[in-house]
C-alpha positions as protocol buffer text, in pm:
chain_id: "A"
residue {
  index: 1
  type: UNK
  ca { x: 2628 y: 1940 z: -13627 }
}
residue {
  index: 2
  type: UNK
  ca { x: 2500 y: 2303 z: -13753 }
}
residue {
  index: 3
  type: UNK
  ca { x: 2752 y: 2532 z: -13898 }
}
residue {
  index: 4
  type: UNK
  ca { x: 2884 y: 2801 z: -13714 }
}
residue {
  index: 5
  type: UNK
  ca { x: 2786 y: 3135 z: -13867 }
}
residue {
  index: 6
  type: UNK
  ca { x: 2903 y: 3510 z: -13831 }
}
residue {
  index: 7
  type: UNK
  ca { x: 2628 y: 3775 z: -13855 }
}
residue {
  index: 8
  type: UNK
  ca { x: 2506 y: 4104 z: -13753 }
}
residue {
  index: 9
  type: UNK
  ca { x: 2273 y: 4102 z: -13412 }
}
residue {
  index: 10
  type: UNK
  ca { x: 1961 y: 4328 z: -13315 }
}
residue {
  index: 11
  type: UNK
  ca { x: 1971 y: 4281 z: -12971 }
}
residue {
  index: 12
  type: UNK
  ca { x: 2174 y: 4514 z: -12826 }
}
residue {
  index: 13
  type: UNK
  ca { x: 2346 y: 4698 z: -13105 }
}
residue {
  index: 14
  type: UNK
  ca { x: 2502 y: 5005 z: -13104 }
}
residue {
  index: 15
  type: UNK
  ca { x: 2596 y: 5115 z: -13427 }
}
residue {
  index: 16
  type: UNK
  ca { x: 2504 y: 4813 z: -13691 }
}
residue {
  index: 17
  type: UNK
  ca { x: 2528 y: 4505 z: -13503 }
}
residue {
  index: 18
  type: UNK
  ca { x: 2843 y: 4344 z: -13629 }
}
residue {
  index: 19
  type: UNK
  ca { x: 3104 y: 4334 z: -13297 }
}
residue {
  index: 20
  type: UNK
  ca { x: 2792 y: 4193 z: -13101 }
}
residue {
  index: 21
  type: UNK
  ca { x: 2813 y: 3939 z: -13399 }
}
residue {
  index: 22
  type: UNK
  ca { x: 3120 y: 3886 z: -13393 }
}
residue {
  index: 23
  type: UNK
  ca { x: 3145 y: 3861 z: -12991 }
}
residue {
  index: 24
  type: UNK
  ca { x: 2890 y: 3585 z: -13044 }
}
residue {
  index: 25
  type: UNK
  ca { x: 3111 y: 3390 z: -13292 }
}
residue {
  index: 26
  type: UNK
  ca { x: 3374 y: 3406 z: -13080 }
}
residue {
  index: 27
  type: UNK
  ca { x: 3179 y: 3368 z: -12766 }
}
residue {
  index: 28
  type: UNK
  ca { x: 3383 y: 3677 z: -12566 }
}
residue {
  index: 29
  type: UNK
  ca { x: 3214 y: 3990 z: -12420 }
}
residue {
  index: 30
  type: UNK
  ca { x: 3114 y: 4213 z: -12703 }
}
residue {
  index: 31
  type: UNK
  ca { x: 3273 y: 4508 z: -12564 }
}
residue {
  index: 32
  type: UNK
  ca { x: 3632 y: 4372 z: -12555 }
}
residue {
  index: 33
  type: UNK
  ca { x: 3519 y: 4354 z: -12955 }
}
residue {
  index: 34
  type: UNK
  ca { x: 3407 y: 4699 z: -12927 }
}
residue {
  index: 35
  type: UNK
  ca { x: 3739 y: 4863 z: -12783 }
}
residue {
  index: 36
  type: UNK
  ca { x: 3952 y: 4648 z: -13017 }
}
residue {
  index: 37
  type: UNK
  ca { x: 3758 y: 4785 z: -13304 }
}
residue {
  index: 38
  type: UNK
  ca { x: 3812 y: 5120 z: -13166 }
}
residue {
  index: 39
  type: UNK
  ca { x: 4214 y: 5073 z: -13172 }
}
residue {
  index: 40
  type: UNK
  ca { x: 4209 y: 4938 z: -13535 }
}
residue {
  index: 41
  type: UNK
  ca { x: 3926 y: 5261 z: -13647 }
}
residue {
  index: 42
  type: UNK
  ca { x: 4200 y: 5556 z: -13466 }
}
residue {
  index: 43
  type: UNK
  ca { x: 4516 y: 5365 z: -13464 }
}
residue {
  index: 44
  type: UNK
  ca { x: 4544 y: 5162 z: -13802 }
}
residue {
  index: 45
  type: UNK
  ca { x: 4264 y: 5351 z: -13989 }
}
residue {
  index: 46
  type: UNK
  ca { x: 4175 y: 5066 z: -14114 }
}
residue {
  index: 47
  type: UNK
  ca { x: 3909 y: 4946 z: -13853 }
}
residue {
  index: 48
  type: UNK
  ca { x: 3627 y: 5183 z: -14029 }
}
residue {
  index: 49
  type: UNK
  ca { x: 3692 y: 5097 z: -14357 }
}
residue {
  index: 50
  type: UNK
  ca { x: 3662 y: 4713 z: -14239 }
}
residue {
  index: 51
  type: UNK
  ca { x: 3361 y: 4769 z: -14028 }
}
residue {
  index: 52
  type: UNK
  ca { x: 3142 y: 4951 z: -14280 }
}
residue {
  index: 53
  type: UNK
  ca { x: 3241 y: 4666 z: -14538 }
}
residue {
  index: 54
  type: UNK
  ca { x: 3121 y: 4362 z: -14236 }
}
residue {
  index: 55
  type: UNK
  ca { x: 2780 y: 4590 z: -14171 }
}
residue {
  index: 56
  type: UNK
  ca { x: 2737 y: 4551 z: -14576 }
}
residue {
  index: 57
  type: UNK
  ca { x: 2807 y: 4181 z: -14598 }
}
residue {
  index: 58
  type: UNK
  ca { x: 2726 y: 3993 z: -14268 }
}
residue {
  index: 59
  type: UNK
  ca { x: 2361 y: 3878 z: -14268 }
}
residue {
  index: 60
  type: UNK
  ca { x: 2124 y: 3978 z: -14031 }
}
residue {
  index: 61
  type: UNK
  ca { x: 2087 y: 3694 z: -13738 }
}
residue {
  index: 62
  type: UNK
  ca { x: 1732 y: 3634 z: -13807 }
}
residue {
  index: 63
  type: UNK
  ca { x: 1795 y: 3563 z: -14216 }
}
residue {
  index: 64
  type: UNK
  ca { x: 2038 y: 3299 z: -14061 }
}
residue {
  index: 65
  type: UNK
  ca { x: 1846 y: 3129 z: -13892 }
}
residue {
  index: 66
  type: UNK
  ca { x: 1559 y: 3110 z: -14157 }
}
């Protein structure tokens, strides 16, 4: 059984890839990703802050799968 594995996407990014990524891990519709990011960025501030640390980190999905 492989691993499951969270990681940016380059199909159909907008910004850097990671809610696509993380839509995939979860297997949900990457915009319901999108607008929850959006609450956290205006409503917590923290949703920026977390999403420019995940487009640092996560790998790309083709070094994963190398």
């Amino acid at each position: 059984m492989e691993a499951k594995r969270i990681y940016k996407i380059d199909e159909g990014k907008k910004l850097a890839g990671v809610c696509g990524g993380v839509a995939e891990y979860f297997n949900i519709d990457p915009t319901i990703v999108r607008v929850l990011w959006a609450v956290l960025a205006f409503g917590c501030g923290t949703g920026l802050l977390l999403y420019i640390i995940c487009a640092i980190v996560f790998p790309h999905k083709y070094e994963v799968i190398k």
